[in-house]
Steps between C-alpha positions, in 0.01 A plus 500: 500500500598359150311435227550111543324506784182701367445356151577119594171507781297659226551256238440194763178671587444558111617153394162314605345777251701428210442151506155489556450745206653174267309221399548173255284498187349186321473605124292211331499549084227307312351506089259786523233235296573139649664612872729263420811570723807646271806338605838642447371844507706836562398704780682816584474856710736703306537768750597251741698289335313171657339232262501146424331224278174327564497146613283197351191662694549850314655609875805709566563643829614877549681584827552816721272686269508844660169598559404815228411498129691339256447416128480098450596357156444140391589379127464117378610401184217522248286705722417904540738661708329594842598822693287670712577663866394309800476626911695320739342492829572317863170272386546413120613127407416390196485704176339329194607583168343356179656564177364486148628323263692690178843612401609155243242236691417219279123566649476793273556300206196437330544210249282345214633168369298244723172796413469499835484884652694455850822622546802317431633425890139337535529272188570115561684480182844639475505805238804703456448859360748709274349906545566849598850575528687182396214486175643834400886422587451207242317710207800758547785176433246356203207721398426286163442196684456309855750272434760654724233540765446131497831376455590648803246353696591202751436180383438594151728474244488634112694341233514613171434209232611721202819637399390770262124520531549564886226251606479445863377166728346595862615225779345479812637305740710311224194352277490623120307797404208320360435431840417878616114672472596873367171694565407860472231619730407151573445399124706232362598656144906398466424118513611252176650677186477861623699395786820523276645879535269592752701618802688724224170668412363560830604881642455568827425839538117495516550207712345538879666179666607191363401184704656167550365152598780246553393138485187288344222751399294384248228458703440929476496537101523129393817326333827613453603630823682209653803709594270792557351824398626870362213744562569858288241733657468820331434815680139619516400868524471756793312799510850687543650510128770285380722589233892387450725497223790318533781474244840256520775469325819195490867479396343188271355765276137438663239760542137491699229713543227448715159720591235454727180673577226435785230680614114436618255669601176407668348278240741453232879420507869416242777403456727521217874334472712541219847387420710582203881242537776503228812318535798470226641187450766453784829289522754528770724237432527618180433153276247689292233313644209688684484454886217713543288516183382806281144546563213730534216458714164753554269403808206656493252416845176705530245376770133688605348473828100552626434595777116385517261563802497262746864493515478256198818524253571449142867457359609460121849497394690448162895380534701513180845457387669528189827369425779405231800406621818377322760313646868357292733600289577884579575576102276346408184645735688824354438419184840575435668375105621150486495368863704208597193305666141543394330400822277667593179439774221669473186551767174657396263472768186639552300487844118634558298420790137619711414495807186551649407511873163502656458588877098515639474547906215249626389488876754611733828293475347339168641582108439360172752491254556428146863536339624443110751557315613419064864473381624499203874434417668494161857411447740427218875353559728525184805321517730429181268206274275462792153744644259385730169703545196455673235697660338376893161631598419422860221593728441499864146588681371471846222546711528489871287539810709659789367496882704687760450529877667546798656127573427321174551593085322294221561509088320268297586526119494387172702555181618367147848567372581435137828490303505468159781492262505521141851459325513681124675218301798608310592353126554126497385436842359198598377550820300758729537531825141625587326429813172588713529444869166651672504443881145518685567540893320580798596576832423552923726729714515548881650726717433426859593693832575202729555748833779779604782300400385288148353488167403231236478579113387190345389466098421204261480578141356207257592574147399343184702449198362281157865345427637475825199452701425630858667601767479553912726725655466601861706698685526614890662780658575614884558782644671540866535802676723345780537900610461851360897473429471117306286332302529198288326346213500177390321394122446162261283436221507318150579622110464472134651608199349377151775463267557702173821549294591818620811379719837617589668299229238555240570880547841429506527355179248762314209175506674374206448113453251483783284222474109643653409286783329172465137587803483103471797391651627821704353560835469809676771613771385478854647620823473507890652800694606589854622855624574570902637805608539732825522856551666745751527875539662692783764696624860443562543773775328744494552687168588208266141347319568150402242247332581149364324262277602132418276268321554110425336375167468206332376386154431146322384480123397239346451431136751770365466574174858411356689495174511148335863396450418273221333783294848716527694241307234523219540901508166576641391554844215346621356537923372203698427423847771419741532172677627586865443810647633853563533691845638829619564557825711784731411813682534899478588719727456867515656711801419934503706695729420934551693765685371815338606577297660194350315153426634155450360208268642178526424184304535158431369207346581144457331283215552111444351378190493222398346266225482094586467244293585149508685541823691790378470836611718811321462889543278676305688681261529900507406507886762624702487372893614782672439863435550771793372875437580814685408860473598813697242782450583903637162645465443907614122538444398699222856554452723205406537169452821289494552114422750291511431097378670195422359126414688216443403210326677160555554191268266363276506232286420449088302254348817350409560471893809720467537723829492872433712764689333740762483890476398827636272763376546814656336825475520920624172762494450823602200683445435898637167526573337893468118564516418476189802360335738199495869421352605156539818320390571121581827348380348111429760212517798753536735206561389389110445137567385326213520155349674626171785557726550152585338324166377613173118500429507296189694212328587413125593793313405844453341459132290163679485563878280279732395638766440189729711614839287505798508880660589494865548825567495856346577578123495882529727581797581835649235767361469854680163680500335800574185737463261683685147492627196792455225494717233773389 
């Protein structure tokens, strides 16, 4: 007898066996808090080598699953990763798996701009968030200001308005600067005449997140924020002690030091930031005329927290900044014997503001609140037979009611706002340019919790001002969650901006020959906004995270506050009201690829500005149409961190309606990462694109140079640096 014919009876007999000892398994994956199904999930048993990816009702079907004990792991993107062993029997089915969210989910971002305390993936209105990892990439490529961390930021675009003071312009979504709300910790304190310099003098290392509303939003802190809001929130202290020293040095002879300290304890807590930032005069093209100007610059931010019974809080904080900065002629900043040219620009500008923050718990889901903060800003331009000085004192206070609960938020509020500015007149002057705008406001918010799959955040704000009179702005926001994977928001309300003479060109020119404005024939700026956007994140496979976001916006103002061409032939400039309109339209879109462990950025933006008037419509000057982003990170935890980046910035067009030429900016960081200590080194612009390579900065000659040339793109070019980071 062979062994054929023994073993092939024994495995007919056994074959029933075998296959009844398999089964098919139903694994159903749902969000551990809603039970929402998770769609696009991985499902895998490793020691099997089976798995698949859940369907749109969280369902993925496992089959000839051996009966035994086998470890099961799940992982969604932005959830926990789930791995726990499970028992196959003859009987089991289903298995139900709930995960938790974590990991990078937008749920655990907690944000504070609308003062509403729910987490950003629950918010109607659409708030993008700069922290963590990507805040601290930034503060390693510019630690003396967050200009570079908003300049590379999608939709937003800055553009420098002065060739050798360095001054910078914030665009979002192509509307001038004066058009953007800079807060810090929900205080509006870089608003007017302290708005000039202010992204240089804002360092981001005691910053916590930075947060972004896109679109209309006066109706949260009144006027001003037609083409949105910049919220600076500084970090507050933990019970674990915080303390980080951080020094940088560039190739453009620049130095910064920065220091932080936190720490609380049960009652009492602080804070302390302080920067020290030194830069020689700098010159790369090498026509003895700064590109980046000598200054120095001390910041100086201490802020106490109490910790009362009751869980009632108490915050005070000082922010100051001292700075003199000197931009021109190299030999002569020097002070070196007998220079050719004697210009010479100099800055002095002091900045001092409090902030005070009271918190009292009522009833369950009930708070009081009561918020103010006083700024003072000083600051002296010296230009050859020309000085403009002034100092602005503005105030902001406001006391709120706040009731949470389960479906449905309410704030009610009220506040004043004041901004006066008092100009020190110089020899021979005629004229000051003095003003007093106080704004009284008050205000209803709503959140609302519709059901599972939508929310409503509605607010109407009435202000109040004596010139300009009063002024209605609503504003609605919705929130759809079509599925735990997408979710899309769409947002409109109405805007303001009370004009002053702190403009684009009036910087530009140093405020010389600027007539003040005329309250009885200049109206204020108003504005109607509309944002839609949608949301996915997924998988691509089964190891590839992928999330998109693409958002649609549009923009109308009416009313703009525009030079008056008949005052330029009589050498002054004077602002009046438009007579058509202006409207800015386009979309963004932001797309994140990860394969650990490598991650992909990717984004665009298109822009169309446009002013109309009398049937004519041309580009806004200085707003380029298309600019496309991308950035490769390499990140080891705790270990390294690699990044590769390029933007590119396509045509814009002058005043003069002459097209510009596009360009690239790219950049190269590397940062090892220890315990307790960083080294970084980032390589900024290393292709040294600049427009001094394509144009000089000024005209006339170099003993009488006019410095009139719109800046549409980088002065500096290539600068290398490098330092390290101490945590304690």
């Amino acid at each position: 007898m062979n062994i054929k014919s023994i073993v092939l009876p024994i495995l007919a007999a056994l074959f029933p066996l075998f296959a009844w000892s398999q089964t098919t398994l139903w694994i159903v994956v749902q969000d551990a808090e809603t039970t929402d199904p998770l769609v696009g999930a991985t499902v895998a048993i490793p020691s099997l080598n089976i798995g698949g990816t859940t369907n749109t009702a969280g369902l993925v079907q496992l089959n000839s699953v051996t009966v035994g004990t086998y470890d099961l792991s799940v992982s969604y993107l932005g959830y926990e990763a789930w791995k726990k062993p499970i028992t196959v029997s003859e009987t089991t089915d289903t298995i139900r798996v709930e995960l938790q969210s974590g990991e990078e989910d937008l749920k655990e971002v907690i944000v504070s701009t609308t003062r509403s305390s729910r987490t950003i993936s629950d918010l109607p209105t659409r708030i993008e968030t700069i922290a963590g990892e990507e805040l601290d990439e930034k503060s390693n490529m510019n630690s003396g200001s967050v200009s570079m961390l908003l300049r590379e930021s999608t939709g937003i675009q800055t553009q420098q308005t002065s060739a050798v003071s360095g001054n910078m312009n914030i665009r979002i979504q192509g509307l001038d600067g004066r058009y953007t709300q800079l807060l810090q910790n929900g205080f509006p304190i870089y608003s007017g005449f302290s708005s000039g310099l202010s992204i240089m003098q804002i360092p981001p290392l005691d910053l916590k997140q930075v947060e972004i509303v896109k679109g209309s939003s006066s109706t949260l802190y009144g006027g001003g924020a037609i083409a949105g809001l910049i919220n600076f929130i500084q970090k507050d202290p933990q019970k674990e002690r915080e303390l980080l020293f951080m020094a940088n040095l560039t190739s453009a002879a620049g130095i910064d030091l920065n220091g932080y300290y936190g720490k609380r304890n049960d009652r009492v807590g602080f804070t302390l930031f302080a920067s020290g930032h030194r830069q020689r005069p700098y010159d790369p093209n090498d026509d003895q005329f700064t590109d980046i100007p000598k200054y120095q610059r001390l910041n100086l931010n201490p802020r106490v927290f109490f910790y009362l019974p009751g869980s009632s809080r108490i915050t005070f904080g000082v922010n100051t900044t001292f700075e003199d900065r000197e931009g021109g002629f190299i030999p002569r900043i020097k002070e070196e014997a007998n220079p050719e040219s004697s210009y010479l620009e100099r800055n002095s500008t002091t900045r001092i503001s409090t902030q005070l923050q009271v918190d009292k718990p009522l009833r369950e889901g009930q708070r009081l609140y009561l918020k103010n903060s006083i700024s003072a800003f000083d600051r002296t331009i010296d230009l050859p037979g020309h000085r403009f000085a002034g100092t602005q004192w503005s105030s902001f206070s406001e006391l709120g009611y706040v009731q949470e609960s389960e479906k449905t938020d309410w704030i009610f509020g009220l506040n004043t706002w004041t901004d006066r500015f008092n100009e020190r007149a110089q020899p021979g002057q005629r004229t000051v340019r003095d003003y007093d705008l106080p704004v009284f406001g008050a205000f209803i918010q709503n959140t609302w919790t519709m059901g599972e799959h939508w929310s409503l955040e509605s607010g109407l704000r009435g202000d109040y001002q004596p010139d300009y009179g009063a002024f209605a702005l609503p504003r609605l926001a919705l929130l759809w969650k079509i599925s735990p994977s997408t979710t899309s928001r769409i947002s409109g309300g109405l805007g303001y901006k009370l004009p002053t003479i702190f403009l684009q060109e009036s910087e530009e020119v140093a405020f010389r020959n600027v007539l003040p404005i005329n309250t009885e024939n200049t109206k204020a700026e108003r504005s109607a906004g509309l944002n839609w956007d949608i949301n996915y994140r997924g998988h691509l496979g089964e190891e590839v995270t992928f999330s998109i976001n693409h958002m649609f916006f549009y923009t109308r103002l009416n009313s703009a506050l525009i030079l008056n061409t008949d005052s330029l032939s009589r050498g002054v400039l004077s602002y009046e009201n438009a007579a058509g309109h202006v409207d800015s339209k386009g979309f963004e879109t932001n797309l994140k690829f990860g394969l650990e462990p490598f991650k992909l950025f990717l984004m665009y933006s298109y822009i169309d500005a446009q002013r109309h008037s009398n049937d004519l419509s041309t580009e806004l000057p200085l707003t380029a149409r298309h600019r496309f982003g991308a950035v490769v990170m390499y990140e080891v935890e705790d270990k390294w961190r690699v990044g590769l980046e390029g933007y590119y910035t396509g045509h814009q067009r002058l005043s003069t309606g002459e097209k510009t030429r596009d360009y690239w900016i790219t950049g190269f960081m590397v940062e090892r990462i220890w315990e307790r200590f960083n080294l970084f080194l980032n390589f900024e612009n290393f292709l040294d694109t600049r427009i001094t390579r394509w144009q000089p900065i000024y005209t006339g000659s170099i003993q009488q140079p006019e410095f009139s040339r719109e800046l549409y793109a980088p002065t500096e070019g290539r600068i290398i640096n490098g330092g390290f980071k101490i945590k304690f």
